[in-house]
Structures are given as C-alpha cells and as structure tokens.
C-alpha positions, -999 to 999 in steps of 0.1 A, spaced: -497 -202 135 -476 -171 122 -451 -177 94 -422 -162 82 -389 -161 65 -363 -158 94 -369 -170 128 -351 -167 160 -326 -192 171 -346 -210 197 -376 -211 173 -356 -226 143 -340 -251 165 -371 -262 181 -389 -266 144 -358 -288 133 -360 -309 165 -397 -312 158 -392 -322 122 -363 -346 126 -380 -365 149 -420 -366 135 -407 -373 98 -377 -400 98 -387 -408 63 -392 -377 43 -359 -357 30 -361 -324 49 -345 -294 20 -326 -268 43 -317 -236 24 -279 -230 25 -289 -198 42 -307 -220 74 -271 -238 77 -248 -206 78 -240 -205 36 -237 -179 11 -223 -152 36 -257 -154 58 -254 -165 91 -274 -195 102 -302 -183 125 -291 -204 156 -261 -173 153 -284 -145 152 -289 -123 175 -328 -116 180 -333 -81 188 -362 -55 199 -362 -19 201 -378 1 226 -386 38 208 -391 38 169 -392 76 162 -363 93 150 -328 80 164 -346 52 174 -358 44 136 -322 52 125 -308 24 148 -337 2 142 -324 1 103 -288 -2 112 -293 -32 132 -316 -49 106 -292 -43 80 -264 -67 98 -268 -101 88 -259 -110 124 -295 -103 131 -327 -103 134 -355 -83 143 -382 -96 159 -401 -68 178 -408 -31 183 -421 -5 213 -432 30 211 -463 45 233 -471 60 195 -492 37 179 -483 58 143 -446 52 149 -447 20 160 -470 11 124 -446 29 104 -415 11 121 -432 -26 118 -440 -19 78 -409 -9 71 -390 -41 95 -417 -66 79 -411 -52 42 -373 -50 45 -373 -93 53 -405 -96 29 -381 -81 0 -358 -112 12 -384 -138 16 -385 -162 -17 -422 -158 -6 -419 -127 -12 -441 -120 23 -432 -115 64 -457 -108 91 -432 -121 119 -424 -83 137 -447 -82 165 -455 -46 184 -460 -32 218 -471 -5 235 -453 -13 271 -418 -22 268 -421 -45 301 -445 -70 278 -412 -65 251 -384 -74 281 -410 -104 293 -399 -126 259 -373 -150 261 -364 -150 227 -350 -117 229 -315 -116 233 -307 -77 227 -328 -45 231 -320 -13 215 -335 15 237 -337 52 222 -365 69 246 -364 102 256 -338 103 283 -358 104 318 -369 68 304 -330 56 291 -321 42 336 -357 28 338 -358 5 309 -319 -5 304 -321 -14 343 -356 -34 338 -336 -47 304 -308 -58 324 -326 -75 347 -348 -92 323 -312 -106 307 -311 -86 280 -281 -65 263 -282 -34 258 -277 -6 232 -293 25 247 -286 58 233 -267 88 251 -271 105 273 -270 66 290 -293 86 319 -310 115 333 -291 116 362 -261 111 378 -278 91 401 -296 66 376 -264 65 352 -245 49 386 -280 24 388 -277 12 352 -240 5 352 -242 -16 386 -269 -34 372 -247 -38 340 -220 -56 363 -247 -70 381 -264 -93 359 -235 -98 334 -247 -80 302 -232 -60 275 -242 -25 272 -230 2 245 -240 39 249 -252 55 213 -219 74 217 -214 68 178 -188 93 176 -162 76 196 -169 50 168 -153 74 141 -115 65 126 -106 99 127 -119 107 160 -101 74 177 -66 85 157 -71 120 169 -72 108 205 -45 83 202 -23 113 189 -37 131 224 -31 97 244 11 91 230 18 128 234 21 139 198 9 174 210 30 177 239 16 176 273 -23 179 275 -34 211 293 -66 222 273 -97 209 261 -116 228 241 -156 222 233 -173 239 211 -212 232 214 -232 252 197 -275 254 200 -298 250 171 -327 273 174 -351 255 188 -365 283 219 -373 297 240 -413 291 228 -440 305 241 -463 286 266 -481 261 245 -519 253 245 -534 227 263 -541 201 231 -562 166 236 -534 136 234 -537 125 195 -556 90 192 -529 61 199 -506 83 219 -498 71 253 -492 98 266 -493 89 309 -469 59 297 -450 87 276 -446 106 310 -438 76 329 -415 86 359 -419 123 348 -445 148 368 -473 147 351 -483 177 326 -509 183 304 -504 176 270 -492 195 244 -475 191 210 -437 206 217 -437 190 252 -431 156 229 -412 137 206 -377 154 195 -387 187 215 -384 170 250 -349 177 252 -356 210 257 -373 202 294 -356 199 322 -381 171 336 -371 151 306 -336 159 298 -310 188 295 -309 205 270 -282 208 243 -259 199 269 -268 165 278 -279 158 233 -251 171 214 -224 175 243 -228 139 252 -212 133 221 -183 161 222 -178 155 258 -170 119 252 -149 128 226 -129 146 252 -126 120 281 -115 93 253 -83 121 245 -81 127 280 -77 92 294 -105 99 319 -131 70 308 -138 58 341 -128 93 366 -143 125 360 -134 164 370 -127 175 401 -147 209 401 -169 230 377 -182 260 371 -201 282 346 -236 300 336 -265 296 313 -292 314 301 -320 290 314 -357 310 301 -380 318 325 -411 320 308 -422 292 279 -425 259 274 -389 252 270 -367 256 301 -329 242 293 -297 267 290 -299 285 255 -270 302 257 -241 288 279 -206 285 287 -197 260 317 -160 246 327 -138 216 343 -107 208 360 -94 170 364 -67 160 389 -46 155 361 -41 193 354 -63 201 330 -83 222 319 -121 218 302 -141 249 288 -169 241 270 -187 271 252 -223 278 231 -200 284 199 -189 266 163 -178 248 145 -191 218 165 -162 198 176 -131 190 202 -95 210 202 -70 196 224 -45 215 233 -13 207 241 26 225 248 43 218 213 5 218 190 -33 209 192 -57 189 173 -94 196 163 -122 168 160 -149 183 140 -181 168 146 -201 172 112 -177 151 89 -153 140 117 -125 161 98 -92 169 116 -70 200 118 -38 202 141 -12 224 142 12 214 131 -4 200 101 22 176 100 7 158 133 -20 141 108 6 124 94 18 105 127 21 70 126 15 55 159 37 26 167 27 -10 181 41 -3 214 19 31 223 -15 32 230 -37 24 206 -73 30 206 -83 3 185 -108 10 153 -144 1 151 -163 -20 124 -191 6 130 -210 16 165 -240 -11 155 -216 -38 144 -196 -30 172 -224 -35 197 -233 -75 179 -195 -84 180 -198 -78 220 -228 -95 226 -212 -125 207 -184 -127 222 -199 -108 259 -164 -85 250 -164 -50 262 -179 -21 232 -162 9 224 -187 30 243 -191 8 279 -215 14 305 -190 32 326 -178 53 301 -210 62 289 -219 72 329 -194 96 331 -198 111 300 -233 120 311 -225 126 345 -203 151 336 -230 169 315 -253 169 343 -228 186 367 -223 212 341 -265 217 343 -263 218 378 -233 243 381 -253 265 359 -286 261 377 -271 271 411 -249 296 397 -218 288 415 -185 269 414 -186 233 427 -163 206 438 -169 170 428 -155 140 442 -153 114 414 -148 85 433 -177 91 456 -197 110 430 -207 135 450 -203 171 459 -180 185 482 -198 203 512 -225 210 493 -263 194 501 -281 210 479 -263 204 449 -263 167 463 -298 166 460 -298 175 423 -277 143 414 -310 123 412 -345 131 397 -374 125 417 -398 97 401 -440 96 399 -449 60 412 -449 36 402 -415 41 387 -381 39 407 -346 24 400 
C-alpha cells in the first residue's frame, strides 16, 4: 500500500471513515493541518490535480499549481519518459520537503493521458501540449469531468477551438486558457482606461509581434526516436513524419501541422490583450487581410516575417505587424495607451492618462489573485476565470484567420457569428485540420 504525506480528498475521507469505525477505542491524533489549521487547507478542500505535458510551460505551471496550498498534485503525463522523471522528482521532493517524514512517493506517471483522465480522484487537469493536441485532450478532459487549465493557443483550429468550448458548456466544467497576460494589473487597468473612454473613441489597435530567430532551418536528418520518446503518441492526430530532433519539443511551433507559428505563441497573448480593450471577448473581426513570408524549403514552415490586419463591426481597425517592442497600442481620438508585454509597463499619451481613477460606476475589469490562483478560485466556486473558454476561442480563432489570410494571399470576410467565411470554400476548408485515426473531436 503506497503512503504519503497529503492525500486527495476522497482518499483522506475514506481512511477517516475506515478508522473511526474499526478503532472506537484508540484516540485517533489528526494534525491541525488534516483539519484545515495553521493557514493549510484541509485536504477534503483540495483540489487534486494532474498535468498532461511536463516540459517547459507545462513544468512552469506544474510548479505554480503545486505551490497553492489549495492543492494537490497527484499525477503527471508526458510521451517523454525523461520529462516526465524529472517532473515527478521534483513534485515528490517539493511535498517530501513538507512531509514530517521527511519522504513522498504519492505522484504517479503516465505515458497516455486517457489512463490520466480515467481517475476519479482527479478533479482538475492542467494541459500544456503542443497545440494540435490542446482540442483533443481538453474535450476527452471535459468529458471525463474534469476542469480545465489548458494553455493558449486553447486549439489548432478554428474548428476544434468551437469543439472544446461546446463541450465546456456541455458537461459543466470550468476552463481557463494560459492567457496569463490578461491576468496582469497593469494590463486589466490599461483596458479598463480603453473600455470607459479615457482615450477618446477607439479606432486603432496596434500589435506589435515580433519573431525570435528561430528559422528557417535546413531540412533535418532522419534521427532514430531517443529511448522513452513516444514519438507516434507525440504525433497523435498529426500526419505522420519521420523523426527528427527540431520537429519536437519547443520547435513544433514552428510547423504548420502542429501549430502556427509566432502568430498563434506569442500573438495569442497580444491579441487577447487587444479583444479584452476592445470589448470583443465573445465576437471577432469582420474581415482580414495581410502577407507572410512562409519558407519554402526546410524544416520549419510558419510566416517568418509578417504583417496581417482586422476590421470589427464596431469601426475599428487591427494591424498587427513582425516589429518591437512586444506589446498592444490603442489608439484612440484625444490619446493612446501602450501594454508592453516584457514587464507589463504602460505608456499613454497623455501621460497623465496613467493616473485615471476609474470610478465604481464604469466598467471595471476586475483584478486577478494570479492566472493559477485564479483558475482554483473557479473550480471552487464553478465561477467563470479571467481567461474563459469563449474568450480564449476567439483569441485563437482570430490568429488562425490571420494564418489563413496569409496562406491564400488575399483579403477575406468572416462572419463571426457563423464562424465562417464569406463566399469563400476554400478558405472554409482551412478552418479545421484534418486528423490521422484514430483521433477526431
């Protein structure tokens, strides 16, 4: 029988039944922390997590989530059997260090997240895949009963982002997208000065996105797939390609069969930025246009170089352009305001605009205890996070418009009600990535 320091809810409560009833007449010593004391929460109020994808972002939220006293986590899922033992050490040492034993063992690891999802003692999954996974396992998630915090883009396709947030509504769960910069005071102040028209009316946005250097590469090698590497389940709903290093890991997103480029990483986050100032969380534009240098030759395949743009029925305007510093300028008839991105500094002009006070009768965005934090408040209290399911679509939806725009290489009309294009099949029949059986949504 395993041991260990903190166990779920359902566990804890079943072991007190158990002992309550099969020892009437020994005193049974229950830690102030097992009863809800000293600041910890009891563990019948945690909320038992697991995270699919332990490399990289998904190691970063992995340790933001364990650090919240709200909870507890109980298991891990990566196709890379070296990320998935560095991720368990490092869960299993963070509770040891709390244990008066001094020793855990309770984190338990898997190489399918379906055998993850099948436990009923999981209450929350945090899911940071590569993207042409995110609609598979946050539908399979949802319909397994579990909430949700899956990072951004929230899909890989218009088409799946529309799946995951029916089957949000569906089956009653809370999702936030890893959106984390809608989280940011500064960012929600800026918009709220946007929102109550401190810079007059609204008639630009501005993005600025630039691209790290990542490409084009050459064609790689074909490599053999490194010992405990999954790589088919890696693939998944992905054609199948032989292996190579930089198809992998943090490079994917540089593939267009596995996501899009800087547009769809960084401009997920900029681009929400942009429809939280623009009031357009749940509509989108109503055309775009633009062009990208998409390489020819190489492994990598998404726009290097870009510059791609928006209108909304509301009258304004979007451009969005491969340039610094990395932020959001609204723009407005009497000043504008800049988000930037690294730092979440403002600048507005006036300067005087930063020091608005915005009343109790205007809208107010509201400010967040932090995006994790944020996330376990929800699922407490099944409330609606600061980054929703619908937002988080249309974020992403928007980002994949701007892909396809630039693939075509020609202005398009969008209806955002029907998401769809206007007169235009072929474009229609980018909104959804083909899948390799067995997968589907």
């Amino acid at each position: 029988m395993r041991t260990s320091a903190v166990v779920s809810r359902r566990e804890f409560l079943r072991r007190t039944a158990a002992t309550t009833v099969g020892a009437a007449a020994f005193p049974y010593i229950i830690p102030a922390s097992a009863l809800g004391r000293d600041g910890v929460p009891a563990p019948s109020e945690r909320i038992v997590m697991g995270c699919v994808g332990v490399g990289g972002q998904g190691r970063h939220n992995m340790r933001g989530f364990m650090n919240l006293p709200e909870t507890h986590m109980a298991a891990l899922c990566d196709v890379d059997a070296a990320h998935l033992a560095d991720a368990r050490g490092e869960v299993e040492s963070f509770y040891a260090d709390r244990a008066a034993s001094g020793s855990y063992s309770g984190c338990d690891g898997y190489n399918d997240f379906r055998e993850l999802l099948a436990r009923d003692d999981i209450d929350a999954v945090m899911i940071a895949t590569p993207d042409h996974w995110h609609g598979v396992v946050s539908i399979a998630a949802a319909k397994a009963g579990k909430d949700m915090y899956c990072e951004k883009p929230l899909a890989n396709s218009v088409a799946e982002g529309r799946a995951v947030v029916n089957a949000v509504k569906r089956y009653r769960r809370v999702l936030q997208t890893g959106s984390h910069e809608r989280s940011r005071d500064n960012a929600r102040y800026a918009c709220e000065l946007v929102r109550n028209g401190r810079i007059g009316k609204l008639h630009t946005i501005e993005v600025n996105l630039p691209i790290d250097n990542h490409g084009p590469i050459d064609n790689q090698p074909v490599m053999p797939v490194p010992e405990g590497f999954d790589y088919d389940l890696w693939l998944g709903p992905a054609p199948w390609e032989p292996y190579t290093e930089k198809r992998c890991h943090f490079h994917f997103r540089y593939i267009l069969d596995y996501s899009g480029g800087e547009v769809t990483d960084r401009g997920a986050h900029i681009i929400d930025l942009a429809q939280l100032g623009n009031g357009t969380d749940h509509t989108g534009p109503i055309d775009v246009s633009g062009w990208g240098d998409f390489p020819k030759d190489g492994l990598f395949n998404t726009a290097m170089n870009y510059k791609f743009e928006f209108n909304y029925a509301n009258g304004v305007h979007m451009v969005c352009e491969c340039k610094g510093p990395r932020g959001v300028r609204f723009i407005g008839d009497k000043g504008w305001v800049f988000i930037h991105i690294h730092g979440g500094n403002l600048e507005a002009d006036p300067e005087s605009l930063l020091r608005e006070v915005i009343g109790p009768d205007e809208i107010r965005l509201g400010r967040s205890p932090g995006h994790h934090k944020d996330f376990i408040n929800a699922v407490k209290t099944r409330g609606v996070t600061m980054a929703p399911p619908e937002a988080g679509h249309r974020t992403a939806s928007m980002c994949h418009l701007a892909n396809i725009a630039m693939r075509l290489g020609r202005p398009l009309r969008w209806d955002p009600d029907h998401e769809h294009f206007i007169d235009d099949p072929e474009a229609d029949r980018m909104l959804c990535a083909s899948m390799r059986a067995p997968w589907h949504i």
